[in-house]
N, C-alpha and C positions, 0 to 999 in steps of 0.2 A: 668166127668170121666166115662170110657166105662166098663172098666175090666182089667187082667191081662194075659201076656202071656202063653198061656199052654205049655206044655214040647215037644208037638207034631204036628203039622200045622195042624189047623182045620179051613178050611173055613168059618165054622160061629159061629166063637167063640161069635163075641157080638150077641147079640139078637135080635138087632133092626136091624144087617146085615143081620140076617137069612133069611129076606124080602128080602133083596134084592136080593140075590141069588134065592131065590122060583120067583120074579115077574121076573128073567131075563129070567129063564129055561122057565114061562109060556109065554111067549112073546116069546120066542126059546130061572248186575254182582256184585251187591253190597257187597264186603268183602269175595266174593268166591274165592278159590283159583283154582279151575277150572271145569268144565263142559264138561261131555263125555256122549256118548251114554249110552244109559240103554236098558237093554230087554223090552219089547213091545212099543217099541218106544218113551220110557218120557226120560228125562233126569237125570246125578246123579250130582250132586252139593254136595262138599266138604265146609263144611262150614267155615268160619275164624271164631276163638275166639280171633281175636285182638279188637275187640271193645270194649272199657272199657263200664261197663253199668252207665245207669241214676239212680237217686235216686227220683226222681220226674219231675212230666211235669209241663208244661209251664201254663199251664191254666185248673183248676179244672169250673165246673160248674152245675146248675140242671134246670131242666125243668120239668113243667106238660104237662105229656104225656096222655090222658087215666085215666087209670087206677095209674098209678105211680106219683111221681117227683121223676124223673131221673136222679142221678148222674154220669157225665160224664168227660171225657179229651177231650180238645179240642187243636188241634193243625195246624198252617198252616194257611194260607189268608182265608180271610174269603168266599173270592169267587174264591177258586180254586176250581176243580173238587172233590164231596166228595169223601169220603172213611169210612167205618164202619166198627169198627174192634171188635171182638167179642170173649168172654174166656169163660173158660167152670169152669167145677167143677173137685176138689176145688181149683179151683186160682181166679184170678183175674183182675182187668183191667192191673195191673202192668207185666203182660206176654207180654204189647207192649209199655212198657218205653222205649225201644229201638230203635222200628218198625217205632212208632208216629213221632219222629224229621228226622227221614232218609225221611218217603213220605212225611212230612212237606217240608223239603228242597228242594226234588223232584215238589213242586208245588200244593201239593193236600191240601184238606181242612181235617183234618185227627180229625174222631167222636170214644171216647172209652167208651162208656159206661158201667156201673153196671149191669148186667143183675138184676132181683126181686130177694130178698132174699140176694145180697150183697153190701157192703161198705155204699154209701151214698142214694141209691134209697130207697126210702119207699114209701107203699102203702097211697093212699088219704084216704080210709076210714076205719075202724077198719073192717067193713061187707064186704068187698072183701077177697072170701076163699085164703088161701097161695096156691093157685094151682100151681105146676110145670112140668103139663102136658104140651108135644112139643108143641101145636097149640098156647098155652098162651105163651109162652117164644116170639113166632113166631111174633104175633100179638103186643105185646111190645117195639117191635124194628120198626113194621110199623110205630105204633104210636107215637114214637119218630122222626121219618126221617120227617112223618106231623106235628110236633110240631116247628121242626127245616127248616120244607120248603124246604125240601130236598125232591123234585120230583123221584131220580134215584139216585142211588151211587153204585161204586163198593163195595159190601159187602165179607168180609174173617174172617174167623174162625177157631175155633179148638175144639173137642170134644162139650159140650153142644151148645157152640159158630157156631162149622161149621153143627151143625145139623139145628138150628136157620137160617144159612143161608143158607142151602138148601132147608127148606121150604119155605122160602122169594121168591127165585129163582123159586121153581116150582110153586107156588100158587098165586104170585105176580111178573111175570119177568117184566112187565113194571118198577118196582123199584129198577130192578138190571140190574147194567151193564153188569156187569163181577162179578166171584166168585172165590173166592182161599179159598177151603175147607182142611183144614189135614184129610189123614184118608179116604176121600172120598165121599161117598154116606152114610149118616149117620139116615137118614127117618126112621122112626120105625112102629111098628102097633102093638096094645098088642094082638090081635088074634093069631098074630105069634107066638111072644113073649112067650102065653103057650107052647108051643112046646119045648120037651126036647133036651137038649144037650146032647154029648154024658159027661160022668163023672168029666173027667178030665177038662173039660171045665167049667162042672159046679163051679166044686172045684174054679174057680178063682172068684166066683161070691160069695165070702164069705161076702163081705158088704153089698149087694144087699139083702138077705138073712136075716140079721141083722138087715137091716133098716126094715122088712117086722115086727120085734117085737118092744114091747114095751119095753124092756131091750136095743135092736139097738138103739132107738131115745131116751132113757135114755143119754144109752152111749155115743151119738155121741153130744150128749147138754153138757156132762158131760166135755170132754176130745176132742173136735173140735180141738184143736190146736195140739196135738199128733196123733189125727185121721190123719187130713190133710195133716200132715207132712210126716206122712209113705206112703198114697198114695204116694205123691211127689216123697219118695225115691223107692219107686216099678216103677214107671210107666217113673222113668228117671233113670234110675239108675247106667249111666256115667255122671250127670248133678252134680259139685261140687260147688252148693248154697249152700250159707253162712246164718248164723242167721242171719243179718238183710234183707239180700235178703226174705228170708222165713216170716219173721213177718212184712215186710211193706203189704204184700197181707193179712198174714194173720190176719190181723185189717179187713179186709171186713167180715171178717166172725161173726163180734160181732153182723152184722146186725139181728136186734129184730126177724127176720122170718127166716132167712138163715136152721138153722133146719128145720124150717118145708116144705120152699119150697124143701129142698133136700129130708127129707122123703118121700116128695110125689110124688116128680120125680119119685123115685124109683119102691114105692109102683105099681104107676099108670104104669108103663111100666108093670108090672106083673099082671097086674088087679084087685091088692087090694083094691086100693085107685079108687073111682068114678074121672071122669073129670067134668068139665061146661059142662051142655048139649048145653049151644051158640056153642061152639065149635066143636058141634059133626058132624055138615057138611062138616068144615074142616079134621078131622079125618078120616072123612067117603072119603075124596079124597085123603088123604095122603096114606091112607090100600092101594092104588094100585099101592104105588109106582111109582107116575107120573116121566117120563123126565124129563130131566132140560135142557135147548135148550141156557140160557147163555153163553156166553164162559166161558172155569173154566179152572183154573190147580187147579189140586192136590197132595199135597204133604204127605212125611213118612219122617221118621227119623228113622237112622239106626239102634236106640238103643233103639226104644220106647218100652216102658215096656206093654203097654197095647196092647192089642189083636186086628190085624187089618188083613183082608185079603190081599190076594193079587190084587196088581188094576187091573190084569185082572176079577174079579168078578164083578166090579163096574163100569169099562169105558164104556160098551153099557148104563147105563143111564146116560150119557151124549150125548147128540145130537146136540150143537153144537162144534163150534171149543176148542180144548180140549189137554191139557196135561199133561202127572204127572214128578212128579219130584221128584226121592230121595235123600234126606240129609245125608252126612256120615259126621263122624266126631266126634262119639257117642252121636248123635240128640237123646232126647228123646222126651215124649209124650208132654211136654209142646214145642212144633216147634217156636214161635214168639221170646219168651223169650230167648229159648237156641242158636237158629240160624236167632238173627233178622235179617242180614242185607238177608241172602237167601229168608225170609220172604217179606219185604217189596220188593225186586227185583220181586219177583212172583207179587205183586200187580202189578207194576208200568208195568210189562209185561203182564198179561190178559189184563188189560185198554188198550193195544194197538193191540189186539187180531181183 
């Protein structure tokens, strides 16, 4: 999770967009009910909420990856084309219970895994720091696609998830086909990062703030499951999830680290929290907010609660073939979950990009 809507349109409300905006100025049909032009040329897609949802997938599984054993969904032949699908914070893999069986049936070999810190993934050795710094999250999901012998796959995400797979795509594009990012260009840099917001913007970064104390990471150990839940209702907050919708994800959260790798997320975005210095090459090529030369769409939802600019700030770094697409229908910031079948359509459409 990125942030909250401010009351007033501020291009770089989240923090990790403010990059993108500074590196751009320094550089200079699945259950849709239909599809019409949109300003700068993406598409607006009406979502259907006729599809009743799943309660579980077909095939749970784990792997040593690295650093982790990976728990993952697995869906689809074994030797279709993959697909990597990716959630952010605080959800879960359960944002594409619905996504998984449509590009299943579609043909694709469809991977959901736990990012670190939830459901069933846990670290190999007690001496691995809970880092949740972007490069790590990044480098976890390589090491999974090599575990799984997965050469390339189209990779899609949302908030932590589509940040994860924009670094994949620029730093790694031989491992990605195609990308469907929500949201956009999500690459961060904590140099930026210091840089103030104007007030009102700040004001939505009250958990951000929070997590920076030790009463935050009190708190948020204390009261996870109420913490979580209000995100949810801020950042979707036309989305009418029910308790058990709400409490199948949130069991990921019991995971022994999930606090800590999200404190640290946070922290480190703000340059509280140290990263890996392994990592710091990669960091040191993400601060310039490289292209992404992929094919991608990207997608919004008409109601998401979290703070996103407009895709005219983020389509110049995309460099190859490229489109956005906005979701009405009152979409909010969870996009796979609330509007799967538009979701899994973007996939099956980039792959043929």
């Amino acid at each position: 999770m990125n942030a909250f809507r401010t009351p007033e349109k501020i291009d770089h409300q989240r923090r990790h967009l403010f990059g993108v905006a500074a590196a751009t100025v320094a550089a200079a049909h699945f259950g849709a009910t239909g599809i019409v032009e949109a300003q700068g040329g993406g598409t607006e897609t009406t979502a259907s909420r006729t599809l009743k949802s799943r309660t579980s997938f077909s095939s749970m599984k784990e792997i040593d990856a690295d650093l982790l054993s990976v728990g993952y969904a697995e869906a689809g032949a074994a030797d279709g084309p993959p697909v990597v699908l990716l959630h952010g914070w605080p959800y879960d893999i359960y944002s594409y219970v619905d996504v998984a069986p449509l590009l299943a049936d579609a043909g694709y070999r469809v991977i959901v895994p736990y990012l670190r810190g939830y459901g069933t993934t846990r670290f190999l050795s007690d001496a691995t720091p809970r880092n949740g710094q972007q490069a790590a999250l990044a480098c976890d999901i390589v090491a999974l696609m090599d575990a799984l012998k997965i050469p390339k796959a189209v990779i899609a995400g949302y908030d932590w998830g589509a940040r994860t797979a924009n670094i994949i795509a620029a730093l790694w594009p031989e491992r990605c086909k195609a990308m469907v990012s929500v949201s956009g260009y999500l690459i961060g840099s904590q140099a930026l990062n210091r840089a103030p917001l104007p007030p009102k913007a700040e004001l939505q970064w009250w958990y951000q703030y929070y997590f920076a104390t030790e009463r935050g990471r009190a708190g948020y150990e204390k009261y996870t499951r109420d913490f979580t839940r209000l995100i949810w209702e801020l950042a979707s907050p036309k989305w009418a999830f029910d308790d058990a919708t709400f409490e199948r994800s949130a069991a990921a959260f019991g995971n022994p680290d999930h606090v800590a790798i999200s404190i640290h997320n946070y922290r480190w975005r703000l340059g509280l929290a140290q990263g890996e210095p392994k990592y710091n090459a990669l960091e040191k090529k993400l601060a310039t907010f490289p292209a992404i030369g992929v094919p991608t769409i990207t997608m919004e939802g008409d109601a998401n609660g979290a703070p996103h600019p407009d895709p005219a700030t983020y389509a110049k770094k995309f460099s190859g073939k490229y489109e956005h697409r906005l979701i009405s229908g009152g979409i909010g910031h969870n996009l796979p979950q609330e509007a799967p079948q538009a979701f899994a359509q973007a996939v099956i459409d980039v792959d043929k990009f």
